[in-house]
N, C-alpha and C positions, 0 to 999 in steps of 0.2 A: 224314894231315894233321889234326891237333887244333885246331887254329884256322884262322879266315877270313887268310888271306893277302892285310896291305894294302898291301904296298910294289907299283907299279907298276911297275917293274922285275922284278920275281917273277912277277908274273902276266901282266905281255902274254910274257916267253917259253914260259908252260907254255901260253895261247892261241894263241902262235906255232909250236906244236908238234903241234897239229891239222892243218895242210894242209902243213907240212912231216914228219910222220909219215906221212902219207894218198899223200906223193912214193914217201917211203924204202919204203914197203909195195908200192908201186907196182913199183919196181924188186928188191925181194924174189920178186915172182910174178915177174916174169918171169923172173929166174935158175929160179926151182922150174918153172917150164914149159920152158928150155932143160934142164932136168936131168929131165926125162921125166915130171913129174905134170900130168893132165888140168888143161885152160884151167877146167874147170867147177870142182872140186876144189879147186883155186888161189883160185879167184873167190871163193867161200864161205869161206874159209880168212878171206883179206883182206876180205871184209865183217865176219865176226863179229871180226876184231882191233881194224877201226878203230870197233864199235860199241863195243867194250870200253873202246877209249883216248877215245871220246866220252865218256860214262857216268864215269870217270874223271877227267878235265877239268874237264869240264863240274861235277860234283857236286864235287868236291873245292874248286872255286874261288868254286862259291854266288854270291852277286852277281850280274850282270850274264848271267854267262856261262853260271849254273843257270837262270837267266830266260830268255835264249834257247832254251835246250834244252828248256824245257818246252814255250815256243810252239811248238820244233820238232815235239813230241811228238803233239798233234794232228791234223799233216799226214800221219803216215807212211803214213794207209790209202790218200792218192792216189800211192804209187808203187807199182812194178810189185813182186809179191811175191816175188820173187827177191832183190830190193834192198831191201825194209821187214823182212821177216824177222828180217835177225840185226840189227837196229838195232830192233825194235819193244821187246822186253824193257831193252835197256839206255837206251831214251827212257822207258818206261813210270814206270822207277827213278827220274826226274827229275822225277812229278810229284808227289809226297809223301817223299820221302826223300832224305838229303842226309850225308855225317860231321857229328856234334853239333859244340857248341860245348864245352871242358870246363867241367865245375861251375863252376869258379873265376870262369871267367868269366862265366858264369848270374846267381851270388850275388853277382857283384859290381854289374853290372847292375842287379838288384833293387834294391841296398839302395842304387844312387846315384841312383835313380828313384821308388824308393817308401821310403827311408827307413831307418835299419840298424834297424827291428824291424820290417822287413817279413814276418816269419817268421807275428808276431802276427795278422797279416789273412787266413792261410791255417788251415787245420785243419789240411790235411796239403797236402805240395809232393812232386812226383815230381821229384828231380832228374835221371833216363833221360828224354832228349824223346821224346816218344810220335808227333811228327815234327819235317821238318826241309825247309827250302825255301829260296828265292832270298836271301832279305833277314832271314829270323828263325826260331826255330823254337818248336814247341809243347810246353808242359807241361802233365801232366794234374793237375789239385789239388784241392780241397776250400776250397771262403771261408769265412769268419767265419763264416757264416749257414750253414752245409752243402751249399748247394749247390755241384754237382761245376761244376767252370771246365777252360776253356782258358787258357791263361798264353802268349801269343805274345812272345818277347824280340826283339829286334830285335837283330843281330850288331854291335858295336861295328866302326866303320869301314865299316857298310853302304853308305851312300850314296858315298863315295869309289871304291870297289871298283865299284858300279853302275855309274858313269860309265865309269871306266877299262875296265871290262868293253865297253861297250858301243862306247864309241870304237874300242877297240881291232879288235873285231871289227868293227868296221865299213870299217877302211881297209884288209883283207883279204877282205871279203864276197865276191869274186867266188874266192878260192881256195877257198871254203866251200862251193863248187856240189857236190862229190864225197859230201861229208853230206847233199844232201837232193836228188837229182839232178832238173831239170827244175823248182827253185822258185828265183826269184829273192829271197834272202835279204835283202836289201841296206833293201828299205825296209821290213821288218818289224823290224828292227833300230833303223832312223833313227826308228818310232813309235814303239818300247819305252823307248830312249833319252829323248821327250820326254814320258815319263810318270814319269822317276824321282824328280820331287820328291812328286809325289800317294806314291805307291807307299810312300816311307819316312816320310808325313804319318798318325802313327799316330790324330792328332783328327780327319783328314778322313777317316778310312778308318772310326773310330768312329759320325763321322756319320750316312756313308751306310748302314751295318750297323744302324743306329737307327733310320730311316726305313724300310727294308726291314722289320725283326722287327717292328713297330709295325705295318705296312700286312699283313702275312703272318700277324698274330696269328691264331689260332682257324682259319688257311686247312687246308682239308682234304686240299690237295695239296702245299705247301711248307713246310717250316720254315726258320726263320733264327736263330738263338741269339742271344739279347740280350746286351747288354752289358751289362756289372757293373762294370768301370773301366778307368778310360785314363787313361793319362799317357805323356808323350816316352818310345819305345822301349819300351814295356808296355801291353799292350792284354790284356784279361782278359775273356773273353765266357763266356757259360754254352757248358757240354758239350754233345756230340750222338753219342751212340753209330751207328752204323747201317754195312752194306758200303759201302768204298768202290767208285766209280764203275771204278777202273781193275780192282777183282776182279768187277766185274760181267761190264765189257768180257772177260775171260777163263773168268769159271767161272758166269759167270750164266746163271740157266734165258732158256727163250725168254718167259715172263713177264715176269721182272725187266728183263728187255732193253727188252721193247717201254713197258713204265711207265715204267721210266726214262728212254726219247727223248722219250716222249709230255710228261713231267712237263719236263722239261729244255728243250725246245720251248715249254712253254708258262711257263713262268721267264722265256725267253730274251724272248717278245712281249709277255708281260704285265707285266714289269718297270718299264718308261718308261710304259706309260699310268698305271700306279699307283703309281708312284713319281717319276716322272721323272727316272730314273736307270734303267743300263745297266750291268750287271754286265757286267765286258770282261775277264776273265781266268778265260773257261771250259773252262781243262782237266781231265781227270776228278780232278785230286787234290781238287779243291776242293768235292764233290759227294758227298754220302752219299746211299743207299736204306737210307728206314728203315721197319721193320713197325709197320703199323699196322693192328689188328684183322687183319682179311680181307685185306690191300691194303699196299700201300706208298705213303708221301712221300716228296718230295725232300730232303733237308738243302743248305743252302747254306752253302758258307763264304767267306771272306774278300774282303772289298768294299776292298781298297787301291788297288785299279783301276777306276773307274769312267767313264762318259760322262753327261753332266749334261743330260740332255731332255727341257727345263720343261713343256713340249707334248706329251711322250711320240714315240714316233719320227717322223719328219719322214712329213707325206700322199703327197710326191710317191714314195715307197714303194711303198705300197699301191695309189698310182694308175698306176706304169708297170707294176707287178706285172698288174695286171686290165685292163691295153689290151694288152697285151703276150699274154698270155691268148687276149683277146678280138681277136687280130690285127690291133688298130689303128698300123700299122706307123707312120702319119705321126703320130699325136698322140703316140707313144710317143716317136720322135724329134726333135718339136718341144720336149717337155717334158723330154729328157738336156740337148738342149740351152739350153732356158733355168737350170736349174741347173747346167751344168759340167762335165758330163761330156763332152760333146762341146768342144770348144774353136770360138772365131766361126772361127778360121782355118783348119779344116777342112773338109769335104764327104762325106759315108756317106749309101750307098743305104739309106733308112729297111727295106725290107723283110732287106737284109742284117744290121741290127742286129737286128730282131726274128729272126731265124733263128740267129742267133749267142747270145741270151740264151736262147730258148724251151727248151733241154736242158738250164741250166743250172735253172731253175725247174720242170723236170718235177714236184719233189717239189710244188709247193703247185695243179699241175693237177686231180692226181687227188683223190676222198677220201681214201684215205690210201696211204702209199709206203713200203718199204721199201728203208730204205738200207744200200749194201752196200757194202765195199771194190772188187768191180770197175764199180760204177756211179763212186765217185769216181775210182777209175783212169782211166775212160773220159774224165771230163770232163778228168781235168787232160790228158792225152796229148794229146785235141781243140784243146786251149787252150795247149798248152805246142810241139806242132810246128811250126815253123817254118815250114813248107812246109804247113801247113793256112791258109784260107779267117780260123777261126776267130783264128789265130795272129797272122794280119796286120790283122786288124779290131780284136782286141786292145788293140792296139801305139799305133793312131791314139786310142782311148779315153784319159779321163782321167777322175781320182779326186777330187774336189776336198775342198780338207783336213776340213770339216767333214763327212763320209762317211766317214773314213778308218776310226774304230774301230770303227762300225755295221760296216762291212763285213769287217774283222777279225773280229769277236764271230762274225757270220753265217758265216762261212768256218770257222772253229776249233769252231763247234756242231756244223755237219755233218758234220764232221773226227769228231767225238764218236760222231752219231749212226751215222757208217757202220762206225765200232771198233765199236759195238755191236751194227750189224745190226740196227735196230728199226727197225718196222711203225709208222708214224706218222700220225697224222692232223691232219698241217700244217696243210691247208686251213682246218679248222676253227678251228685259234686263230690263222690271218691274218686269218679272218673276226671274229672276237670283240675281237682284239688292234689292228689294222692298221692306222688311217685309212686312206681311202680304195682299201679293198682291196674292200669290197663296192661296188655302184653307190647312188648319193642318191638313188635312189628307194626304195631298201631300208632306209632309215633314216627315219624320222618325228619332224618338228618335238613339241616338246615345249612343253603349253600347262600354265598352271598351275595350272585347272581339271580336265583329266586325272584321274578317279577310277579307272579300271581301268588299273592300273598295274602288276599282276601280272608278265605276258609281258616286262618290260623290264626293265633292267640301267640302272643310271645312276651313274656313276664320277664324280670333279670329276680331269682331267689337272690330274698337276701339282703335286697337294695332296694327300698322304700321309695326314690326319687326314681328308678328306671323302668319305664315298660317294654323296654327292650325283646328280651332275650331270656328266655330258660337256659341254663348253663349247670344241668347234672356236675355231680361229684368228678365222673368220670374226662368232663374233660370235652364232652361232644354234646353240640349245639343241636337244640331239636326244639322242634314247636308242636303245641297240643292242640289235637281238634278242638275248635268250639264246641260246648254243648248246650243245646237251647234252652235257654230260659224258662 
């Protein structure tokens, strides 16, 4: 396929050819097991086929439908490894690589966006993308000025195709269970869906990518490539060499593993206090490790996704996180349910809800944890059997919308972290990152006499240019212990 395919008619049938393929393969094994090949044999036959017609689809159709496959791509380490196997390589394919767009329609792009001598503002242009994703893809170049860029185009007919995609799959979501067995697909679809205006807002995605490289400038564990220009459907940020995240996830040492959850973990908390924004599309495409002296940083790419928290993450976070901890069964279920998670027309035995969250937070109990594919296996199985405790407590729970992406971001990092198998030390940046994950009496009012000011850290939430000052909702000035590196 050489171009993004926009007619709507085109594309819901090659969508519609996902779980009606997933039938016909269905009815393939069992003729090949009436005709004498092993149930087991058969079984792996038909996973690595439909991971192939996944990967296929899915990347072929870009849009909406490479968008899904990507979020899918995060999840696989909670299935049973029987069933993630031959579908890990053909999701992996989906989180940086995509068929191009041809030249023609590259340069035509350019020049109705930046001009027909847009040639003039590059030294050199790599017409081969050096990748290629949901809604645009990347070119490596040289600016005016020498410095190496990213060139991201945006696929003509993106945002049509995003919609159709998403619709589409969505009035089939429940024949789509055979793809990701045991996850309910349906409302990760209906949030994707309501972010595809931000998503193809290439000024707002500028934005937020501004406020990040700005606030990340000179940081010793992140980088974020500036931007050098933007206009409708072209966004042009500086280069960033480094492995990606998903060859880490496969050939990386047990170093690079653990720096990279460590570093990614503390991206993922440290984001909204100092920016007040939430990077929300963390799958490993988006994610370079790069050498730095002795050491590696993070690289961060593409903020077309974001969550906007002017506050940095909401407190009652950190505060059901550390009563929850700290097995305050009834204040933890007092306070779900004065934000919304509990519903009034409900009823749960508070110490049931704390027994039902407490394994899902193991990772920020200990000093540090390492996560693994059968640690997520366990929770989803726990979470996802019908016939479990956990399954039916679940079910009465509720998400209320403004949670929705926080806890996406949250779910899709650990997704991350246990592809990787890193040794993390959580604790530590919920403690540095979190409101009210440590207790108010481990924090100290701030007077503005205070001469010994050494020991303290003081951020302004909110305000990308200030390292001022923490400044709580409440009103009262306080600083956070350092915590060591």
């Amino acid at each position: 396929m050489s171009d993004l395919p926009r007619k709507a008619v085109t594309r819901t049938a090659k969508l519609a050819a996902l779980p009606l393929g997933i039938a016909g393969r269905a009815t393939w094994g069992l003729g090949k097991r009436i005709g004498g090949k092993s149930a087991e044999l058969v079984g792996r036959e038909l996973q690595q086929r439909t991971a192939d017609q996944l990967f296929k689809v899915l990347g072929e159709l870009k849009g909406g439908a490479m968008k899904f496959g990507q979020a899918l791509s995060v999840f696989e380490s909670a299935l049973p490894e029987e069933i993630a196997g031959p579908y890990r390589a053909a999701l992996t394919k989906l989180q940086d690589a995509a068929p191009p767009m041809p030249t023609r329609t590259v340069h035509a792009v350019l020049a109705e966006r930046l001009g027909e001598d847009w040639r003039e503002l590059f030294a050199e242009f790599a017409d081969k993308p050096s990748a290629a994703a949901s809604i645009g893809q990347v070119h490596r170049a040289v600016w005016h000025d020498g410095r190496e860029v990213a060139v991201k185009v945006q696929y003509p007919g993106a945002g049509e195709a995003l919609l159709s995609d998403l619709t589409q799959l969505g009035r089939f979501a429940r024949l789509l269970g055979p793809l990701v067995p045991g996850m309910d697909v349906k409302p990760l679809i209906a949030e994707l869906r309501d972010r595809v205006a931000e998503e193809l807002d290439y000024d707002l995605e500028a934005q937020a990518q501004r406020v990040h490289a700005e606030e990340f400038l000179d940081d010793p564990d992140v980088l974020v490539p500036a931007v050098v220009h933007q206009c409708d459907q072209v966004l042009v940020t500086e280069w960033i060499d480094g492995v990606p995240l998903s060859e880490v996830i496969t050939d990386g040492t047990p170093e690079q593993r653990d720096r990279a959850g460590q570093l990614l973990a503390r991206f993922l908390f440290s984001g909204p206090a100092r920016t007040g924004l939430l990077h929300a599309d963390p799958h490993p495409g988006n994610f370079r490790l790069l050498p730095d002296g002795d050491g590696w940083r993070l690289g961060v790419l593409d903020f077309g996704t974001v969550d906007r928290l002017p506050g940095g993450l909401p407190e009652v976070i950190g505060d059901s996180l550390r009563m929850t901890i700290d097995g305050e069964a009834d204040a933890v279920y007092g306070l779900l349910c004065e934000e919304g998670f509990v519903k009034a027309e409900i009823d749960l035995d508070p110490q049931a809800v704390v027994d039902y969250l407490l394994p899902i937070i193991e990772p920020a109990q200990a000093e540090e944890f390492t996560f693994t594919r059968g640690w997520m296996r366990d929770q989803a199985a726990r979470i996802g059997d019908p016939r479990s405790p956990a399954y039916q407590l679940a079910k009465r729970l509720n998400l209320p919308p403004s949670y929705l992406l926080i806890h996406r971001v949250t779910l899709s990092t650990i997704g991350v972290l246990c592809q990787l198998g890193a040794t993390v030390r959580l604790r530590e940046e919920l403690e540095s990152w979190v409101p009210g994950f440590l207790p108010e009496e481990e924090y100290v009012e701030y007077e503005e006499d205070v001469e010994d000011v050494e020991e303290y850290v003081y951020e302004e939430v909110g305000d990308a240019a200030g390292p001022d000052l923490v400044k709580p909702s409440s009103g009262t000035e306080t600083a956070r212990p350092v915590t060591e590196a």
